[in-house]
PQR file with spaces between the fields and no chain letter, atoms N, CA, C, O and H, PARSE charges and radii, in Angstrom:
ATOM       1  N    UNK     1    -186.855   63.156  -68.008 -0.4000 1.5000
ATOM       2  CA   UNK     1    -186.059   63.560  -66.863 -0.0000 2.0000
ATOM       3  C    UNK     1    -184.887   64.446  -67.300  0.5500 1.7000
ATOM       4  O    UNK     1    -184.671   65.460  -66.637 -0.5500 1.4000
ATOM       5  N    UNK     2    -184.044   64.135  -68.444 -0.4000 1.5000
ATOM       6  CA   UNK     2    -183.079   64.810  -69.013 -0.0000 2.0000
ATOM       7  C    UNK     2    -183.527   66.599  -68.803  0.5500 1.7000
ATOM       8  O    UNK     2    -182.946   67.548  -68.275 -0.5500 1.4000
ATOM       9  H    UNK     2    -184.220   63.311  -68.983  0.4000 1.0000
ATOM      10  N    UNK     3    -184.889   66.435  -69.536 -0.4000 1.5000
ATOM      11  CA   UNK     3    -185.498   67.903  -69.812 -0.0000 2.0000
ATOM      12  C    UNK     3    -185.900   68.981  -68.842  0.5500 1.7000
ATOM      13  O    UNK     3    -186.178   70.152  -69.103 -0.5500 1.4000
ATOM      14  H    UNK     3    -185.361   65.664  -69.964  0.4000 1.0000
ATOM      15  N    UNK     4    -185.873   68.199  -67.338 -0.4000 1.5000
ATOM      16  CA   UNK     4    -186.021   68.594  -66.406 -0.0000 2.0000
ATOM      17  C    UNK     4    -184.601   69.255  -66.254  0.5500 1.7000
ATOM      18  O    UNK     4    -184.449   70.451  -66.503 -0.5500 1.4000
ATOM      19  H    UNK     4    -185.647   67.248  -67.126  0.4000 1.0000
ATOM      20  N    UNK     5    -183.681   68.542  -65.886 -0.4000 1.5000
ATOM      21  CA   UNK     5    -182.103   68.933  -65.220 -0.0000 2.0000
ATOM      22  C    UNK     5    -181.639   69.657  -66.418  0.5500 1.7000
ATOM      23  O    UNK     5    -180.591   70.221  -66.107 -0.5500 1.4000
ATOM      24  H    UNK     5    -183.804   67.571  -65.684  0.4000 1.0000
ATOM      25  N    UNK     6    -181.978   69.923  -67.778 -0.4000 1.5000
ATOM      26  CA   UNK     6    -182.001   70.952  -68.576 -0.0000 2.0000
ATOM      27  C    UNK     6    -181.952   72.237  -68.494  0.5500 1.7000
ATOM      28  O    UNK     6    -181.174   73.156  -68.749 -0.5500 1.4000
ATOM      29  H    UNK     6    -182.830   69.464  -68.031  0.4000 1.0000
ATOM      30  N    UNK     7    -183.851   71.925  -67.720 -0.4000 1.5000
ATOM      31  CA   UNK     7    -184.342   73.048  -67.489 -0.0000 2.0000
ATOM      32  C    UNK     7    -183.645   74.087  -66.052  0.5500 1.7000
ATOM      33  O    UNK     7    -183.572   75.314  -65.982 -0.5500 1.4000
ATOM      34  H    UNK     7    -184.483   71.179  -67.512  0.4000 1.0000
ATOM      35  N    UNK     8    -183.207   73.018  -65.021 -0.4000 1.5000
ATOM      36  CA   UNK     8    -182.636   73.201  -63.793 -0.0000 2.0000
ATOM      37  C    UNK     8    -181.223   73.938  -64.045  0.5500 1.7000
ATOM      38  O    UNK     8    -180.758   74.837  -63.344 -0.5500 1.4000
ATOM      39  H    UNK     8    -183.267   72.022  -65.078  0.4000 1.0000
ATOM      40  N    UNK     9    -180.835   73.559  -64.811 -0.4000 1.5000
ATOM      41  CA   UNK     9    -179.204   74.367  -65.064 -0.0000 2.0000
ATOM      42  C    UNK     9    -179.096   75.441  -65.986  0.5500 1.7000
ATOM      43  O    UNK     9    -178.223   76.308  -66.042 -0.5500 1.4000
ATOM      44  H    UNK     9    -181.213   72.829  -65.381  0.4000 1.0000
ATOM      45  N    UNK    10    -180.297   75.239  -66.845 -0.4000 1.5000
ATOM      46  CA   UNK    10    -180.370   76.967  -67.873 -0.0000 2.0000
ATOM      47  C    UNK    10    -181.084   77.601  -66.698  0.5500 1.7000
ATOM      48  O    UNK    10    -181.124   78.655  -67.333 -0.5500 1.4000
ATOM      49  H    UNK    10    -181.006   74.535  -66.800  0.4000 1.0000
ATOM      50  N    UNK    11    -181.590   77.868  -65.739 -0.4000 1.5000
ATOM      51  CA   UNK    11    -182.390   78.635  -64.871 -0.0000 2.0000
ATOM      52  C    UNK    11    -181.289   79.061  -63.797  0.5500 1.7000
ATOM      53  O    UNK    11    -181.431   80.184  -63.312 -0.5500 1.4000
ATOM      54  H    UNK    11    -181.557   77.012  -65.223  0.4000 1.0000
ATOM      55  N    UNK    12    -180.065   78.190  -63.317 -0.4000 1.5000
ATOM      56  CA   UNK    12    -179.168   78.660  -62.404 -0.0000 2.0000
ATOM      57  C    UNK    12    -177.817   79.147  -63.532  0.5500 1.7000
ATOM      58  O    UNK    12    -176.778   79.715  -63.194 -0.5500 1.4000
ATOM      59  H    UNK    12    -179.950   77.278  -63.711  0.4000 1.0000
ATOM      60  N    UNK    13    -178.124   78.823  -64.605 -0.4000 1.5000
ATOM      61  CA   UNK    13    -177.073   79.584  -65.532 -0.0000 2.0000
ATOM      62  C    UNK    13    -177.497   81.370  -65.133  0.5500 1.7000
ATOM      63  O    UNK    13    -176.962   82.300  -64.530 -0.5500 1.4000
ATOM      64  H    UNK    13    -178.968   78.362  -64.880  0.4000 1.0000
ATOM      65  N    UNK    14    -178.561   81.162  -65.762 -0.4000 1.5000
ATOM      66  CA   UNK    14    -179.393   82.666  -65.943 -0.0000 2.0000
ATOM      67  C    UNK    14    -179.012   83.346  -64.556  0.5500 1.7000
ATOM      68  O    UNK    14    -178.629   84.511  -64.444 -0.5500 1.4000
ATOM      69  H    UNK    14    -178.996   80.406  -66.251  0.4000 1.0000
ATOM      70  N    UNK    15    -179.167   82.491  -63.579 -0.4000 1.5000
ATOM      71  CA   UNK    15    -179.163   83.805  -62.449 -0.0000 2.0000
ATOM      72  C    UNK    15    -177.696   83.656  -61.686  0.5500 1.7000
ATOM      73  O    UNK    15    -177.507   83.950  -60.506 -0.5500 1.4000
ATOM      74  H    UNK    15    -179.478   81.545  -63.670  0.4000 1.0000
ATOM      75  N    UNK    16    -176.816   83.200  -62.494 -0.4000 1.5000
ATOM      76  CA   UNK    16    -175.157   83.506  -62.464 -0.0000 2.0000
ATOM      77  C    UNK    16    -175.068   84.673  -62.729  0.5500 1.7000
ATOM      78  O    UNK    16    -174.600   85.619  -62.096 -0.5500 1.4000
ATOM      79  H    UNK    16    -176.970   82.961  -63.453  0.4000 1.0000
ATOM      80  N    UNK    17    -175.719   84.564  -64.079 -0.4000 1.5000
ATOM      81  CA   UNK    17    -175.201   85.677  -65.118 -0.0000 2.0000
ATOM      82  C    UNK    17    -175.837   87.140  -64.411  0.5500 1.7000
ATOM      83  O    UNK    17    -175.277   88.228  -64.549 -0.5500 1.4000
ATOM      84  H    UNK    17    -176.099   83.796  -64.593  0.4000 1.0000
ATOM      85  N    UNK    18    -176.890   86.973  -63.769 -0.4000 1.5000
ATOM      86  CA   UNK    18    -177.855   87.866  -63.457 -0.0000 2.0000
ATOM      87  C    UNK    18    -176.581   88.452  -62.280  0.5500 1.7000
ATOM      88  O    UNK    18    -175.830   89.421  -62.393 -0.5500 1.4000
ATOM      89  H    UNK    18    -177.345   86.089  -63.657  0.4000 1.0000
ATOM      90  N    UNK    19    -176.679   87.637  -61.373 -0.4000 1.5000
ATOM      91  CA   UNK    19    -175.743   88.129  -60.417 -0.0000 2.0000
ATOM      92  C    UNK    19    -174.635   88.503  -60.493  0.5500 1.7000
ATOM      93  O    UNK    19    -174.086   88.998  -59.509 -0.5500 1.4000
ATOM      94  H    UNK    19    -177.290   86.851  -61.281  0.4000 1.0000
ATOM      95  N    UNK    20    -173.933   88.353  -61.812 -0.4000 1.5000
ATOM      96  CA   UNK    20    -172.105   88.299  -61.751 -0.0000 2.0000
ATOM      97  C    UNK    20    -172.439   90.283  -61.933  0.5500 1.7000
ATOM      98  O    UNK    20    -172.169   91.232  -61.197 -0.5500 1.4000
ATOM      99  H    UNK    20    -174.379   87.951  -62.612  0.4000 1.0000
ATOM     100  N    UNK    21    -173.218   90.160  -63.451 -0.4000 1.5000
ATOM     101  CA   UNK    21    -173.797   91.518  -63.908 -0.0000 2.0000
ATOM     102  C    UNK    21    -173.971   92.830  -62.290  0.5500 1.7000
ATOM     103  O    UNK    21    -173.646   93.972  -61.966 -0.5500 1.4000
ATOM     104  H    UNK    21    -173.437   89.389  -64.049  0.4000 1.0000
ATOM     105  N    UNK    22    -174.647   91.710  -61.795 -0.4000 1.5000
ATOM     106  CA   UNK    22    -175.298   92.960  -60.926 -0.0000 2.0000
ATOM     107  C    UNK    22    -173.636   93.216  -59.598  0.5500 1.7000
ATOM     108  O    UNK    22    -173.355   94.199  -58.912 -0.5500 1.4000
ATOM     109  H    UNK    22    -174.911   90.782  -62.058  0.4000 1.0000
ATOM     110  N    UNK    23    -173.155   92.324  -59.688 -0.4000 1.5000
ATOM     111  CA   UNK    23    -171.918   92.539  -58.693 -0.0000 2.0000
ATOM     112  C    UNK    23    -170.578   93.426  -59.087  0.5500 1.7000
ATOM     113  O    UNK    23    -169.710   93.958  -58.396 -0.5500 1.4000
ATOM     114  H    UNK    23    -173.383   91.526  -60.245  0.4000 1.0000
ATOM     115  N    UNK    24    -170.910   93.304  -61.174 -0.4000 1.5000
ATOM     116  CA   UNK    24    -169.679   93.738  -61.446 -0.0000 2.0000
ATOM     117  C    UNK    24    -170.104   95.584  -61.557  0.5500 1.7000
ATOM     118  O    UNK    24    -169.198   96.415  -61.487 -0.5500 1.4000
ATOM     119  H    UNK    24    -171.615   92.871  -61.736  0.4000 1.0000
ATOM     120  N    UNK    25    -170.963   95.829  -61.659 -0.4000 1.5000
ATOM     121  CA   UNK    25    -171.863   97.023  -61.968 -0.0000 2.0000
ATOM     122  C    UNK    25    -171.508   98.017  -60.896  0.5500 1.7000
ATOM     123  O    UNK    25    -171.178   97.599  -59.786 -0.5500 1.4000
ATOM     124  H    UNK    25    -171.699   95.155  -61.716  0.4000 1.0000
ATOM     125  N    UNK    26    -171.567   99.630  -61.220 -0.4000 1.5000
ATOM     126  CA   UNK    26    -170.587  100.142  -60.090 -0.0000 2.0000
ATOM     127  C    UNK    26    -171.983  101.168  -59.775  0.5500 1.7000
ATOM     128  O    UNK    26    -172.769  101.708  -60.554 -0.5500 1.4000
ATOM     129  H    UNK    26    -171.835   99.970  -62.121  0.4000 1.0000
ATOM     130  N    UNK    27    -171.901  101.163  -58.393 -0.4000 1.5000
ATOM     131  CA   UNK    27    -173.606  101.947  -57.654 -0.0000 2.0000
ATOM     132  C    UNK    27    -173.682  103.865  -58.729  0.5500 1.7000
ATOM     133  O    UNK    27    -172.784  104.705  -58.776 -0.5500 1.4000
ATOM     134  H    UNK    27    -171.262  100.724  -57.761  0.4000 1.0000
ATOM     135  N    UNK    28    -174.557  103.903  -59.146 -0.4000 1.5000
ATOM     136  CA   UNK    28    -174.550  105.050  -59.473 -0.0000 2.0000
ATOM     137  C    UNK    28    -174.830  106.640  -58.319  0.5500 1.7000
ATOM     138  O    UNK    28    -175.914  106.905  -57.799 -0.5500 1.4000
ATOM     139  H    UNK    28    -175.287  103.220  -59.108  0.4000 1.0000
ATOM     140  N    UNK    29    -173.653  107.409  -58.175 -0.4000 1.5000
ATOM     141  CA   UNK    29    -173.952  108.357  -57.489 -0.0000 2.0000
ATOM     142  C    UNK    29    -174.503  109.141  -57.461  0.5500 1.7000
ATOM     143  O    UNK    29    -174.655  109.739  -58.526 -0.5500 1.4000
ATOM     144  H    UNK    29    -172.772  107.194  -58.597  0.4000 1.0000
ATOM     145  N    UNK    30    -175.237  109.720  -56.111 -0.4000 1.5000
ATOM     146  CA   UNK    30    -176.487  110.337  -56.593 -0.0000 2.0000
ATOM     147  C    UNK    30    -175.710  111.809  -55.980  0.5500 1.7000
ATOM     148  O    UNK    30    -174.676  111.909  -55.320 -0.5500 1.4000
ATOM     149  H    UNK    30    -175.114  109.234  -55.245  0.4000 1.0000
ATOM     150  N    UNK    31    -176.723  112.960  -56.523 -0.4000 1.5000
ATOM     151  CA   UNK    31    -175.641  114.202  -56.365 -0.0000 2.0000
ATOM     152  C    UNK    31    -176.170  114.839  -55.120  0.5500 1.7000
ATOM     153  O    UNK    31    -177.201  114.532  -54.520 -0.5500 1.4000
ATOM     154  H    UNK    31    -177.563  112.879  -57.060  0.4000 1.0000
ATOM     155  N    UNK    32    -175.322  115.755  -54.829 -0.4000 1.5000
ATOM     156  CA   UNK    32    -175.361  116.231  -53.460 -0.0000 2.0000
ATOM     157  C    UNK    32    -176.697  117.101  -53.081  0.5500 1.7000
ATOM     158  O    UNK    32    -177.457  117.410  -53.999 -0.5500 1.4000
ATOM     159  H    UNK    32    -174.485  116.004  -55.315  0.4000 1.0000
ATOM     160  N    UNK    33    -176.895  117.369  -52.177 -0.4000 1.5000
ATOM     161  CA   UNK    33    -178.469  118.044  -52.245 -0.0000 2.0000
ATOM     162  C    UNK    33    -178.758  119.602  -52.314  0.5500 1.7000
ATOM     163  O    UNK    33    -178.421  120.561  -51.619 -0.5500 1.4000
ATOM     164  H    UNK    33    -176.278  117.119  -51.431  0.4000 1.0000
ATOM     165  N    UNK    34    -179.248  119.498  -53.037 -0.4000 1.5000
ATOM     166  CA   UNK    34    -179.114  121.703  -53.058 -0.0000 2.0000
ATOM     167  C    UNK    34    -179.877  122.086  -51.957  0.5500 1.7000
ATOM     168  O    UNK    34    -180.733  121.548  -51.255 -0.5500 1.4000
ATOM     169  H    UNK    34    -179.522  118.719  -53.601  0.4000 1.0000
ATOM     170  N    UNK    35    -179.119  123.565  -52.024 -0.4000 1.5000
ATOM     171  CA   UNK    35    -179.719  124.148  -50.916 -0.0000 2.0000
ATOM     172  C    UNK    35    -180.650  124.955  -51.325  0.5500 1.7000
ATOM     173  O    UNK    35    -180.285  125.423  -52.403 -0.5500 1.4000
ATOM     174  H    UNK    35    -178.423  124.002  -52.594  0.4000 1.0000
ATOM     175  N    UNK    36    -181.920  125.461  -50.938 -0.4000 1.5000
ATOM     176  CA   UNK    36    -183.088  125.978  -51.257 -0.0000 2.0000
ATOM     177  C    UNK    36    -182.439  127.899  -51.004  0.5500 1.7000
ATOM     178  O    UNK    36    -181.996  128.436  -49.988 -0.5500 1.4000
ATOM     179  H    UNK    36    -182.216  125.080  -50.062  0.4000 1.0000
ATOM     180  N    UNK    37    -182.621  128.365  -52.169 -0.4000 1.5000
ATOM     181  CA   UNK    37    -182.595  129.914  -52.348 -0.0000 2.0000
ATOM     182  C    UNK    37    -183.648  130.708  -52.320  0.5500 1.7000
ATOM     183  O    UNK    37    -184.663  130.554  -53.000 -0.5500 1.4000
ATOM     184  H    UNK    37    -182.981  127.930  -52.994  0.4000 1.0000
ATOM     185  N    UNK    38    -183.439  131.578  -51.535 -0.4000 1.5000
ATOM     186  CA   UNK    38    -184.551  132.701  -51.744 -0.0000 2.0000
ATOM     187  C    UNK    38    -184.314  134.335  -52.064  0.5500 1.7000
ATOM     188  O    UNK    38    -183.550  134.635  -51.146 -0.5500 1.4000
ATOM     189  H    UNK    38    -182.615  131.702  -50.983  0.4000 1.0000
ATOM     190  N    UNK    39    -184.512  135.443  -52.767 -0.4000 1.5000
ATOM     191  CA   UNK    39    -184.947  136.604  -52.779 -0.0000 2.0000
ATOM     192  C    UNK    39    -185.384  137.164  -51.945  0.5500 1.7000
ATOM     193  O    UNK    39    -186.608  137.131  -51.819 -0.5500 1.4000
ATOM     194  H    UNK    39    -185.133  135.200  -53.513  0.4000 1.0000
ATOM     195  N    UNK    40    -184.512  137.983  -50.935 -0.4000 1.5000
ATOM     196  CA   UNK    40    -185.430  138.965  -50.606 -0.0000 2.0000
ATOM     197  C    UNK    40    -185.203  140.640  -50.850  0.5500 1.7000
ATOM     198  O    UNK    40    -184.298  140.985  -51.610 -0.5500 1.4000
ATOM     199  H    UNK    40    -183.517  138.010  -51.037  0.4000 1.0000
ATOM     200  N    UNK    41    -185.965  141.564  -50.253 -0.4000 1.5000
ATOM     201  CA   UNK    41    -185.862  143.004  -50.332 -0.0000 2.0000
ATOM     202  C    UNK    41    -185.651  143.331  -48.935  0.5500 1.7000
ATOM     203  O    UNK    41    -186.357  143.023  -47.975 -0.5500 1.4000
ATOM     204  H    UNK    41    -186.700  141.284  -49.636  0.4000 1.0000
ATOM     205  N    UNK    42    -184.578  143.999  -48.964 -0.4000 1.5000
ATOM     206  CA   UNK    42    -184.076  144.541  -47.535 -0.0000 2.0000
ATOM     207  C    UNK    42    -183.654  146.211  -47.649  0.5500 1.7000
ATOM     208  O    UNK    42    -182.695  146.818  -48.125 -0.5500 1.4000
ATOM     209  H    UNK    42    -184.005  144.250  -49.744  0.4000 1.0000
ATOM     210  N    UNK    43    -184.925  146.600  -46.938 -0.4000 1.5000
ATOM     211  CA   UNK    43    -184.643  148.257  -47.089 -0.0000 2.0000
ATOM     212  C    UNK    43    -183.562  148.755  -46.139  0.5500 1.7000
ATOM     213  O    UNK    43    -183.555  148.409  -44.958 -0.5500 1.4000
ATOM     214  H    UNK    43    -185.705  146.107  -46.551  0.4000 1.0000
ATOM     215  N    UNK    44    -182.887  149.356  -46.526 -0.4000 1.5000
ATOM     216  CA   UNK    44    -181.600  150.095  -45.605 -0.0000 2.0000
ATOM     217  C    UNK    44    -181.695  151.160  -44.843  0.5500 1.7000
ATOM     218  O    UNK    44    -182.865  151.444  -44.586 -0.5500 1.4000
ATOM     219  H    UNK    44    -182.892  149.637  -47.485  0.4000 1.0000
ATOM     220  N    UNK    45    -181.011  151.765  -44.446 -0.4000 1.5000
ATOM     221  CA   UNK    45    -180.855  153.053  -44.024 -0.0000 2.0000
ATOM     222  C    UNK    45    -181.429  154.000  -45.116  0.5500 1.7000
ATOM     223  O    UNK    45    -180.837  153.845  -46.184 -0.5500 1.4000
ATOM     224  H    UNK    45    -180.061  151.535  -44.654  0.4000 1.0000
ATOM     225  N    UNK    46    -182.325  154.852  -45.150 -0.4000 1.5000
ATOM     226  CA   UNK    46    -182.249  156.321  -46.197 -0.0000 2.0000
ATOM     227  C    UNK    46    -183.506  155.865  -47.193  0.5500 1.7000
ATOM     228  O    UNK    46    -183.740  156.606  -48.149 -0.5500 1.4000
ATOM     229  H    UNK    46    -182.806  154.977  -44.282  0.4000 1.0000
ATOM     230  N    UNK    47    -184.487  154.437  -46.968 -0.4000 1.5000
ATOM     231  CA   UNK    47    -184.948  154.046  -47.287 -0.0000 2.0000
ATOM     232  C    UNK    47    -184.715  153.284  -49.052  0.5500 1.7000
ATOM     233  O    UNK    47    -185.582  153.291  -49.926 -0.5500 1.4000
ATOM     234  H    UNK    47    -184.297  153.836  -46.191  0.4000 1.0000
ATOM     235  N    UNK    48    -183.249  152.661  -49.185 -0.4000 1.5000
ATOM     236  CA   UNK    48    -182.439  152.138  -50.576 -0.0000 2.0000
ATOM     237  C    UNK    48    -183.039  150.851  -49.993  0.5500 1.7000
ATOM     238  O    UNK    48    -183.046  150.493  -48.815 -0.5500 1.4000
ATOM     239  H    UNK    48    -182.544  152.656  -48.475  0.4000 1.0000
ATOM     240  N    UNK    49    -183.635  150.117  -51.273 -0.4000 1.5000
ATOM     241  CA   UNK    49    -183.480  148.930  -50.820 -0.0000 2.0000
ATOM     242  C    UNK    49    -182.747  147.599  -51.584  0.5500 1.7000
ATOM     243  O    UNK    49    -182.610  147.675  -52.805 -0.5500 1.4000
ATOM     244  H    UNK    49    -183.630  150.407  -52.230  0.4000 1.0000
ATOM     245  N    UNK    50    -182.394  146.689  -51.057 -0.4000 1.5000
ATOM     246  CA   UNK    50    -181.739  146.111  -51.564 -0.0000 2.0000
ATOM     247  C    UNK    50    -181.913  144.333  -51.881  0.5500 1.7000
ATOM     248  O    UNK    50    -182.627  143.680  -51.120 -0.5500 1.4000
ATOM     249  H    UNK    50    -182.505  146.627  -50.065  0.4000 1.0000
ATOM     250  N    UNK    51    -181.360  143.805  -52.787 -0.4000 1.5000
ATOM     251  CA   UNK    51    -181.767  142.600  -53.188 -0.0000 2.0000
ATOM     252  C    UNK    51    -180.643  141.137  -52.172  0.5500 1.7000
ATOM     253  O    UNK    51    -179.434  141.065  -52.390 -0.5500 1.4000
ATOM     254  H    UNK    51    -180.780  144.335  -53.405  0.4000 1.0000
ATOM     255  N    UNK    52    -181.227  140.326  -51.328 -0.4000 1.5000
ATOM     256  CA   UNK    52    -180.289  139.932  -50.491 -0.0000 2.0000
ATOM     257  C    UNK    52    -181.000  138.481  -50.798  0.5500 1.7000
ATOM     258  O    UNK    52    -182.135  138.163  -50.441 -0.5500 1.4000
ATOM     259  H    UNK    52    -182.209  140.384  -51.151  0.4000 1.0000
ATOM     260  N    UNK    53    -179.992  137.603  -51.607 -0.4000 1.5000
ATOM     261  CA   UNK    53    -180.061  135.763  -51.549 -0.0000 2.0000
ATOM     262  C    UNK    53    -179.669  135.391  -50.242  0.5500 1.7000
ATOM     263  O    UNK    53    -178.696  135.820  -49.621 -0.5500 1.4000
ATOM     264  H    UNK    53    -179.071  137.861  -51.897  0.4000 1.0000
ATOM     265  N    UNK    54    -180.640  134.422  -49.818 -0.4000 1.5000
ATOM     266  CA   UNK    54    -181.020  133.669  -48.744 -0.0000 2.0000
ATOM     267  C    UNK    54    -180.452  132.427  -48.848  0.5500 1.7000
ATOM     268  O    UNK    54    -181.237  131.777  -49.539 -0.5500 1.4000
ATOM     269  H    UNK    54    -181.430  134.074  -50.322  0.4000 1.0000
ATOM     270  N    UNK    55    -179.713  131.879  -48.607 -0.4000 1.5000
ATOM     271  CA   UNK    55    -179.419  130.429  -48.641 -0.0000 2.0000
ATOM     272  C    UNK    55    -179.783  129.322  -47.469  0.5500 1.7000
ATOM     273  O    UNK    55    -179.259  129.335  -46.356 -0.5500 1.4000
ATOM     274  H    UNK    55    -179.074  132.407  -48.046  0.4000 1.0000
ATOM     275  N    UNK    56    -180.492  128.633  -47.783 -0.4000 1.5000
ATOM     276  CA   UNK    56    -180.999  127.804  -46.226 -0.0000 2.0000
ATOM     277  C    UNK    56    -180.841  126.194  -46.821  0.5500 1.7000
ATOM     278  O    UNK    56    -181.152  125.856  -47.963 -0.5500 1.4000
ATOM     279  H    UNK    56    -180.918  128.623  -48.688  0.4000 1.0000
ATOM     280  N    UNK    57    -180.309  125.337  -45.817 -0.4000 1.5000
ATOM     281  CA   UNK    57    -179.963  123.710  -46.518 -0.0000 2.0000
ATOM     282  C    UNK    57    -181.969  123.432  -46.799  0.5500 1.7000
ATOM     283  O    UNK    57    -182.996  123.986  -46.405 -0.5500 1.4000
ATOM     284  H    UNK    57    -180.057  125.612  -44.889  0.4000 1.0000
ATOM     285  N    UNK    58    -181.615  122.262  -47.691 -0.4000 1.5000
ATOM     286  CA   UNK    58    -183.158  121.762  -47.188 -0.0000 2.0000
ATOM     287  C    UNK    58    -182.762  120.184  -46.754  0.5500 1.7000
ATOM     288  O    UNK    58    -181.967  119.277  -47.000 -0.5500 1.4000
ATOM     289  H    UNK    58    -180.781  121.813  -48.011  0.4000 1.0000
ATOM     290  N    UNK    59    -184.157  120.623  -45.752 -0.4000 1.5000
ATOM     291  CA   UNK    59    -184.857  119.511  -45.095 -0.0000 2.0000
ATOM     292  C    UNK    59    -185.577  118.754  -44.974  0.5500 1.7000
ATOM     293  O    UNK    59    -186.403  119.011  -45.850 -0.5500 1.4000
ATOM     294  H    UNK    59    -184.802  121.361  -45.553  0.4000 1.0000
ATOM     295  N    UNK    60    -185.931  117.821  -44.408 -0.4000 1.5000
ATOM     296  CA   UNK    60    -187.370  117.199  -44.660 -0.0000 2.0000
ATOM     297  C    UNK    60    -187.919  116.761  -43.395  0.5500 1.7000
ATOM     298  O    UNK    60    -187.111  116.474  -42.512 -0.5500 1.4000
ATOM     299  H    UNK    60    -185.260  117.612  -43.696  0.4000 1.0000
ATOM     300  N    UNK    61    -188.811  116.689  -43.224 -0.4000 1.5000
ATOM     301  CA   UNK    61    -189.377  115.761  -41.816 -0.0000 2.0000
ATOM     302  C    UNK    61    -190.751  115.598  -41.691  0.5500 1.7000
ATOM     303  O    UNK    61    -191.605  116.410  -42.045 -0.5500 1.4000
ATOM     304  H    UNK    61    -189.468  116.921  -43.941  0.4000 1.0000
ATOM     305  N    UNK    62    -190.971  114.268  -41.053 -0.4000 1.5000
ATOM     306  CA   UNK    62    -192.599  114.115  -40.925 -0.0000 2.0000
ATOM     307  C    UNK    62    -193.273  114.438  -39.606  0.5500 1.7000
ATOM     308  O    UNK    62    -194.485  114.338  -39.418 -0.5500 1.4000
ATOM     309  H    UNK    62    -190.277  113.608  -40.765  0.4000 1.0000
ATOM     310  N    UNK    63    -192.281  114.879  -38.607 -0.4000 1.5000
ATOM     311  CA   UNK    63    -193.119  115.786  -37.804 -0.0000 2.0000
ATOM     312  C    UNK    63    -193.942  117.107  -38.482  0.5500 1.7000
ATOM     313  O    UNK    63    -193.494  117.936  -39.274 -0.5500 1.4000
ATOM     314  H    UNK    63    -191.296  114.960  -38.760  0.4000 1.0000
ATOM     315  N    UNK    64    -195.154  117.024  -37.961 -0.4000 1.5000
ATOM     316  CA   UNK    64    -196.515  118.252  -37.816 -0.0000 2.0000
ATOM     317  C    UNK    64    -196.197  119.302  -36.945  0.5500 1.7000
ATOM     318  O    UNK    64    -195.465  119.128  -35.971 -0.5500 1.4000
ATOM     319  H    UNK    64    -195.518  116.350  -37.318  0.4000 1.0000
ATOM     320  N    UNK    65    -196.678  120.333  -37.220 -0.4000 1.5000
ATOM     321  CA   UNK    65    -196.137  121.597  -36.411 -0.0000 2.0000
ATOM     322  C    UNK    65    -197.801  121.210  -35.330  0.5500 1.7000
ATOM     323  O    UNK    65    -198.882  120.700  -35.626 -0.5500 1.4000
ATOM     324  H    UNK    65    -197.273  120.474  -38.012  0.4000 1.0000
ATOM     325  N    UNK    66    -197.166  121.828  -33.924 -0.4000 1.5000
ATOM     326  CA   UNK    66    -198.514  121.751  -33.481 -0.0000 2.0000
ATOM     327  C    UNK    66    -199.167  122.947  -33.092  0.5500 1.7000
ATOM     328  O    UNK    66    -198.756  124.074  -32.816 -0.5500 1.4000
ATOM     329  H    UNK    66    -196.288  122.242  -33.684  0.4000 1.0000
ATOM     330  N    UNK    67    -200.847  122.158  -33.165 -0.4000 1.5000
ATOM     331  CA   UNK    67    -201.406  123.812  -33.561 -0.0000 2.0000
ATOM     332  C    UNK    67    -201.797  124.079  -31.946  0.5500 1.7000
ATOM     333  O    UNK    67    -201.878  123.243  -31.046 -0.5500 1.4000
ATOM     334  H    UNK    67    -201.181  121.242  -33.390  0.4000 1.0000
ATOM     335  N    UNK    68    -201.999  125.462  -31.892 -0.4000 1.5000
ATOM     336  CA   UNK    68    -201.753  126.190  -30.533 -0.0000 2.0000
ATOM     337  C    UNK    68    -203.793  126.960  -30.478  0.5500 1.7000
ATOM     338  O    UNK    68    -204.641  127.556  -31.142 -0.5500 1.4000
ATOM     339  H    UNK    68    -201.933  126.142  -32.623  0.4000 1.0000
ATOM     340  N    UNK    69    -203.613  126.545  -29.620 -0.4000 1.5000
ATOM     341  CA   UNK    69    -205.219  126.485  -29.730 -0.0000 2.0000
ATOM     342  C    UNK    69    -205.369  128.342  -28.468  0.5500 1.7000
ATOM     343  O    UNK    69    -206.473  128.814  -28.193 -0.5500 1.4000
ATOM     344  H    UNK    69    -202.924  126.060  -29.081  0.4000 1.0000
């Protein structure tokens, strides 16, 4: 019986320790989200053309585009 209530208090030792650990622990931050770049060519006036970055946030979503019959 001893070996039992042994076993019972090294097992709630362990998940003290488990928990103190996980409470004292500081959330790791995650970084901000980039925004998706693009290249393009934009011809001008006089036919010069020119190199113009696109900046657009990104997104995500599980809506489907719908198809148009």
């Amino acid at each position: 019986m001893q070996r039992i209530w042994v076993v019972v208090l090294s097992v709630w030792a362990m998940l003290a320790i488990v928990a103190v650990l996980a409470w004292s622990s500081r959330p790791v931050a995650s970084p901000p989200p980039a925004s998706a770049q693009s290249v393009r060519v934009v011809t001008g006036p006089g036919g010069k053309q020119h190199l113009v970055v696109v900046k657009a946030p990104v997104h995500a979503t599980t809506a489907t585009s719908a198809v148009v019959h």
